[in-house]
Chimera marker file (.cmm) of the C-alpha trace (Angstrom):
<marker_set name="trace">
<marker id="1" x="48.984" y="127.568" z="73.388" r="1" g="1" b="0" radius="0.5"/>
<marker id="2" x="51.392" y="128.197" z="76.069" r="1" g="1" b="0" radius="0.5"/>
<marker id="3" x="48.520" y="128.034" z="79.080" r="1" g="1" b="0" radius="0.5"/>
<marker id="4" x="47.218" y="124.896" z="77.847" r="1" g="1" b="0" radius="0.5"/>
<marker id="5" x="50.845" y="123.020" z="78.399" r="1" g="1" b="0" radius="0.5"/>
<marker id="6" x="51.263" y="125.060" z="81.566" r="1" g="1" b="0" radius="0.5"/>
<marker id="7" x="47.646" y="123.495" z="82.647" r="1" g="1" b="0" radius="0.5"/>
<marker id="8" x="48.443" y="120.064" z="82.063" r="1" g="1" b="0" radius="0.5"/>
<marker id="9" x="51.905" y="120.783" z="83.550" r="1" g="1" b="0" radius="0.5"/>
<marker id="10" x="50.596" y="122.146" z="86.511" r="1" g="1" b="0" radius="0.5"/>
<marker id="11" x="47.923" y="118.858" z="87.030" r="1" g="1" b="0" radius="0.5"/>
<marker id="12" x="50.905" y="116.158" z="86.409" r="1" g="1" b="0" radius="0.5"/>
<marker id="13" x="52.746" y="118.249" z="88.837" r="1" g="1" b="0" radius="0.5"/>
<marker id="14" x="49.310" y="117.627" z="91.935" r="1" g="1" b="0" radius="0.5"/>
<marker id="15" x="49.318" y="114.272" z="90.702" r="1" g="1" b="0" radius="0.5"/>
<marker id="16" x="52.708" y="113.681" z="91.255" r="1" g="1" b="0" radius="0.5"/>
<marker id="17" x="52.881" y="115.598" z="94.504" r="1" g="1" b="0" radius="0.5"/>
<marker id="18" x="49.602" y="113.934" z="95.911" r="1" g="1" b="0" radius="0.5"/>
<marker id="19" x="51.213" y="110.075" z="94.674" r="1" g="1" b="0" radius="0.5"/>
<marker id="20" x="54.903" y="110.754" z="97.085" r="1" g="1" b="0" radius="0.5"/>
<marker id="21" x="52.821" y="111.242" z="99.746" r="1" g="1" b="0" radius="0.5"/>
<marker id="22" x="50.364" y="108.688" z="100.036" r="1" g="1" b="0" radius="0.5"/>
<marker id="23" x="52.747" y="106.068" z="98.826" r="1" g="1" b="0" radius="0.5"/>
<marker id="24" x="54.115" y="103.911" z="101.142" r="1" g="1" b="0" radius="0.5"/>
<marker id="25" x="57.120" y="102.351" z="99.775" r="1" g="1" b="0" radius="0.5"/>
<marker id="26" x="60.345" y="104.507" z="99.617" r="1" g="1" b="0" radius="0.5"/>
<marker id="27" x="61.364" y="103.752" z="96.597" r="1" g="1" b="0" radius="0.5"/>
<marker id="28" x="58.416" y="104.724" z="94.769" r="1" g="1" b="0" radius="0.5"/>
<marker id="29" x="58.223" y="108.295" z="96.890" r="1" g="1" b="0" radius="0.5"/>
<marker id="30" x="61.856" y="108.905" z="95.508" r="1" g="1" b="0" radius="0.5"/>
<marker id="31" x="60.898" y="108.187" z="91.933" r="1" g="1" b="0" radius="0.5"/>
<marker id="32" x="57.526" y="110.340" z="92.126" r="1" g="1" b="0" radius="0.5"/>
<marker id="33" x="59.903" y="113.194" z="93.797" r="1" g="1" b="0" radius="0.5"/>
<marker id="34" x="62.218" y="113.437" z="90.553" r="1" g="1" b="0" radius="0.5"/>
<marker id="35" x="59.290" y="113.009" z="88.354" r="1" g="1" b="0" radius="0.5"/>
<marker id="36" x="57.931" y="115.675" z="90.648" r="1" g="1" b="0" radius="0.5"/>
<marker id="37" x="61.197" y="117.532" z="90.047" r="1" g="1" b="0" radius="0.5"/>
<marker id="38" x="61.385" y="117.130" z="86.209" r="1" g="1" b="0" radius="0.5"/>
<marker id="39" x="57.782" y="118.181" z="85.309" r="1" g="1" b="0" radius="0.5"/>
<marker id="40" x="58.833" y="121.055" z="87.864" r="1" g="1" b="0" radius="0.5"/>
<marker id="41" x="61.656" y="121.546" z="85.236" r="1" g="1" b="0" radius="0.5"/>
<marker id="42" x="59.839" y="121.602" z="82.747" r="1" g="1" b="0" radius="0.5"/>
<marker id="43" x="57.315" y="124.271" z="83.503" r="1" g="1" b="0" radius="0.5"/>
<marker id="44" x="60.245" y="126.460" z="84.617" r="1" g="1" b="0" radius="0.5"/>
<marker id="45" x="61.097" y="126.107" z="80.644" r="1" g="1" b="0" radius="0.5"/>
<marker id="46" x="58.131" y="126.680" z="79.321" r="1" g="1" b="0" radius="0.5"/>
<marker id="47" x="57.690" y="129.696" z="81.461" r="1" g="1" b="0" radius="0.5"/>
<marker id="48" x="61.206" y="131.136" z="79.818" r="1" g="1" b="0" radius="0.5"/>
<marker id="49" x="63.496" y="130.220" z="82.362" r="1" g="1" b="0" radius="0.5"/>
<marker id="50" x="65.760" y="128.039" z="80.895" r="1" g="1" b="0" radius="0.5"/>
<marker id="51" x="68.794" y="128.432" z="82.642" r="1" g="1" b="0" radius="0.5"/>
<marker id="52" x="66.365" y="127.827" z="86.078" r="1" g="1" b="0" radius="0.5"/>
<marker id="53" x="64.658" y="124.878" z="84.225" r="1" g="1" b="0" radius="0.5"/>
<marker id="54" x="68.054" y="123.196" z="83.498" r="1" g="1" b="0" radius="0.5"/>
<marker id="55" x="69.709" y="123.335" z="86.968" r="1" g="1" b="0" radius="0.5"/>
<marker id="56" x="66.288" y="121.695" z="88.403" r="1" g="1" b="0" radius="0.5"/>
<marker id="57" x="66.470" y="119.100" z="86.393" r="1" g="1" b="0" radius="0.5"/>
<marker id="58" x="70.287" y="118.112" z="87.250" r="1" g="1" b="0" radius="0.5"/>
<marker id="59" x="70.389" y="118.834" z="90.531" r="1" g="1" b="0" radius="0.5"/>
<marker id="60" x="66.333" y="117.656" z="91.494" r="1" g="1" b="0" radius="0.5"/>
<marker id="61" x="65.429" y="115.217" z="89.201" r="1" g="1" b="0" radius="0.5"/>
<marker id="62" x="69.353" y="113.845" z="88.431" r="1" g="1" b="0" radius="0.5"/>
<marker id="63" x="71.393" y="114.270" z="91.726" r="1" g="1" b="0" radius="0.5"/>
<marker id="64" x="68.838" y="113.992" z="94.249" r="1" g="1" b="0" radius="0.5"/>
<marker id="65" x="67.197" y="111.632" z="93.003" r="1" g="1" b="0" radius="0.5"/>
<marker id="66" x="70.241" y="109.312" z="92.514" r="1" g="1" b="0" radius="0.5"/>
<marker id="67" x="71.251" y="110.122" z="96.167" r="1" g="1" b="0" radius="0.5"/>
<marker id="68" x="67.931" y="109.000" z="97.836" r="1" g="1" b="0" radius="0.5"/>
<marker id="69" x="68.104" y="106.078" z="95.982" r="1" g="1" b="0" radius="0.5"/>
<marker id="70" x="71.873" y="104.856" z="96.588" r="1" g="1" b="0" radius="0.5"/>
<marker id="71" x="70.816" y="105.450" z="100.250" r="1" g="1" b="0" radius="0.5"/>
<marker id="72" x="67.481" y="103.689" z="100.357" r="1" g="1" b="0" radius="0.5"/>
<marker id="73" x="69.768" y="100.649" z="99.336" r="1" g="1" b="0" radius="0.5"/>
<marker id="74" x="72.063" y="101.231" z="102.262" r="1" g="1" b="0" radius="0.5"/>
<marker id="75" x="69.394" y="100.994" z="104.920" r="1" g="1" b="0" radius="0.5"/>
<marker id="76" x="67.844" y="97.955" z="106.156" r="1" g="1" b="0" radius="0.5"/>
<marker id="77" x="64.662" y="97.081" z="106.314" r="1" g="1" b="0" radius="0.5"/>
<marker id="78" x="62.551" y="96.425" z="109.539" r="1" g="1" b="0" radius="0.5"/>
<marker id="79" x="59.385" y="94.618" z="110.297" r="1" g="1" b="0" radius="0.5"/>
<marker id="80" x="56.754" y="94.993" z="112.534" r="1" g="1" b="0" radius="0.5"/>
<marker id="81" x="56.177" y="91.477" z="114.258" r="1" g="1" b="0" radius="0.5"/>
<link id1="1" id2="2" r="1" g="1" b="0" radius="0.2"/>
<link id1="2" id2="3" r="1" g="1" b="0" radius="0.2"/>
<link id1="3" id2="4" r="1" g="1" b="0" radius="0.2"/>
<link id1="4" id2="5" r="1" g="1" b="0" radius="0.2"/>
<link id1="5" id2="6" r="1" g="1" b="0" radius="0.2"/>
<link id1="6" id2="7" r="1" g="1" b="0" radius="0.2"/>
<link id1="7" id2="8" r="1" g="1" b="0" radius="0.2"/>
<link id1="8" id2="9" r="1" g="1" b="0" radius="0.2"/>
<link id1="9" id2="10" r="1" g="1" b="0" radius="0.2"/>
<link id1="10" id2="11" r="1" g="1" b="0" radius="0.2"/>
<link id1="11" id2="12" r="1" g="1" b="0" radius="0.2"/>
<link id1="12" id2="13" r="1" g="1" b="0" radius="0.2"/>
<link id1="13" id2="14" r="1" g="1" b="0" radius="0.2"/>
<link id1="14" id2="15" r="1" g="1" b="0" radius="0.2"/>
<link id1="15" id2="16" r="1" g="1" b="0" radius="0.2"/>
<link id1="16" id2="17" r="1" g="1" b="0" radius="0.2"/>
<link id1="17" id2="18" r="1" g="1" b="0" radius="0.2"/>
<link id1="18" id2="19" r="1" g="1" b="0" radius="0.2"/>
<link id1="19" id2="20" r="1" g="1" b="0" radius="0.2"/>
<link id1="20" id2="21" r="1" g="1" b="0" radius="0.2"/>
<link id1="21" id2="22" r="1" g="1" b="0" radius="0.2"/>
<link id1="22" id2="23" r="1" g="1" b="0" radius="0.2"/>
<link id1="23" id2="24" r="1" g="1" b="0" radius="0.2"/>
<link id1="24" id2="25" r="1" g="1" b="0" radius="0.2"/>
<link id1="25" id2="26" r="1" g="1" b="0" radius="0.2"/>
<link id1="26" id2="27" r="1" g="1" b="0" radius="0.2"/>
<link id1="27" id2="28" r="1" g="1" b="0" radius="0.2"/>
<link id1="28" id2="29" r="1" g="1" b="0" radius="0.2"/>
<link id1="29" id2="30" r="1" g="1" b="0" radius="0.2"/>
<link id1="30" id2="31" r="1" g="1" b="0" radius="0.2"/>
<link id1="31" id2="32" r="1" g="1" b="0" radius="0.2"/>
<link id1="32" id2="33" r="1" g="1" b="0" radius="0.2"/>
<link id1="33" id2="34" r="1" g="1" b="0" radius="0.2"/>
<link id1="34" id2="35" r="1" g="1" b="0" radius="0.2"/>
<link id1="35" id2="36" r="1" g="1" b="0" radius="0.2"/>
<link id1="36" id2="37" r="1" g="1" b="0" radius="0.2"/>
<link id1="37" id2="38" r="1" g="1" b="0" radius="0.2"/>
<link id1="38" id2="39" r="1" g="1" b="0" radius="0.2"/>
<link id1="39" id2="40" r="1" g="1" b="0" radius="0.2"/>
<link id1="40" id2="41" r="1" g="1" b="0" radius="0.2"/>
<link id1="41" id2="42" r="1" g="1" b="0" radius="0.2"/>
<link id1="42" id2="43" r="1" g="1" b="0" radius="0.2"/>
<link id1="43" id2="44" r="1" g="1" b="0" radius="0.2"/>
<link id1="44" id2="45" r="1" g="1" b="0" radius="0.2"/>
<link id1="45" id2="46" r="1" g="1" b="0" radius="0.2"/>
<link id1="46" id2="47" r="1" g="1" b="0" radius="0.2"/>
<link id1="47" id2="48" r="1" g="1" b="0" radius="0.2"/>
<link id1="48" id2="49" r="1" g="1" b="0" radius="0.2"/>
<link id1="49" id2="50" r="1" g="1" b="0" radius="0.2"/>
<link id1="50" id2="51" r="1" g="1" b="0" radius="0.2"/>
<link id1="51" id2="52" r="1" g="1" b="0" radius="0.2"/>
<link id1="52" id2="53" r="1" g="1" b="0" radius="0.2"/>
<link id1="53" id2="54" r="1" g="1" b="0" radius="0.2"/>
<link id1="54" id2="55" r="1" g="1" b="0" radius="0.2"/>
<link id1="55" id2="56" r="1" g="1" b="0" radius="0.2"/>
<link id1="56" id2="57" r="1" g="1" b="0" radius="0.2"/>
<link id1="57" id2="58" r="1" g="1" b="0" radius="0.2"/>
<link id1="58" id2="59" r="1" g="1" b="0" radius="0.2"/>
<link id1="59" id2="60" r="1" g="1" b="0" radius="0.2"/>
<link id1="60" id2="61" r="1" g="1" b="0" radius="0.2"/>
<link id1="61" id2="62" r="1" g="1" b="0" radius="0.2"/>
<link id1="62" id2="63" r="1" g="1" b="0" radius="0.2"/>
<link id1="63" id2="64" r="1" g="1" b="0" radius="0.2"/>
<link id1="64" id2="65" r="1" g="1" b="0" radius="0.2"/>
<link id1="65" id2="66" r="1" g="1" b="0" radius="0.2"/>
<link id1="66" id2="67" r="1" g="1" b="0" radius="0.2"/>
<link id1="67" id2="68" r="1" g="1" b="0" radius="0.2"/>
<link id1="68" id2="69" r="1" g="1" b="0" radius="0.2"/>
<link id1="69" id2="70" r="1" g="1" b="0" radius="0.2"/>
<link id1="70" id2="71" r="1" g="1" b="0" radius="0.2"/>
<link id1="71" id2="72" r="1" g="1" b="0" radius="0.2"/>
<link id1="72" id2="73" r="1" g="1" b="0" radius="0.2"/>
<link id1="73" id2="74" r="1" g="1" b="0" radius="0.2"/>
<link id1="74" id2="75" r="1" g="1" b="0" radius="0.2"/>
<link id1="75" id2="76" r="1" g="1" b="0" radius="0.2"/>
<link id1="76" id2="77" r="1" g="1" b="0" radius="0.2"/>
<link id1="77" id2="78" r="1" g="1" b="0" radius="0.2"/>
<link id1="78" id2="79" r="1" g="1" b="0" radius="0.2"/>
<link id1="79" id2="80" r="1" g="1" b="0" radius="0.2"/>
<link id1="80" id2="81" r="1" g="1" b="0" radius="0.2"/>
</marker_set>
């Protein structure tokens, strides 16, 4: 059961990788890095490590994430004319 969810995991986790790349707005990079982050998470749980699993999602998904974000907003925004 265990290497199905890992399987699925582990595609989300390309998909997710492969969509902050190619993007080209910032905002939507950030948000597929903490989804990137979280499903990260959440294969570190489902592996066992818990205590691993947790502090990537806080610090990855939560702080990081938030932080990118608040300083997207700060920036300006410049055109090529």
């Amino acid at each position: 059961m265990h290497w199905e969810l890992e399987l699925v995991l582990y595609l989300f986790l390309i998909i997710s990788a492969v969509v902050s790349l190619y993007v080209k707005d910032l905002l939507t990079a950030v948000v597929s890095l903490s989804v990137f982050s979280f499903i990260l998470a959440m294969l570190f749980v489902s592996m066992g490590a818990i205590d691993v699993g947790f502090t990537e999602a806080v610090i990855g998904a939560g702080v990081t994430g938030v932080l990118y974000i608040v300083l997207i907003y700060k920036t300006s925004r410049r055109s090529n004319d």
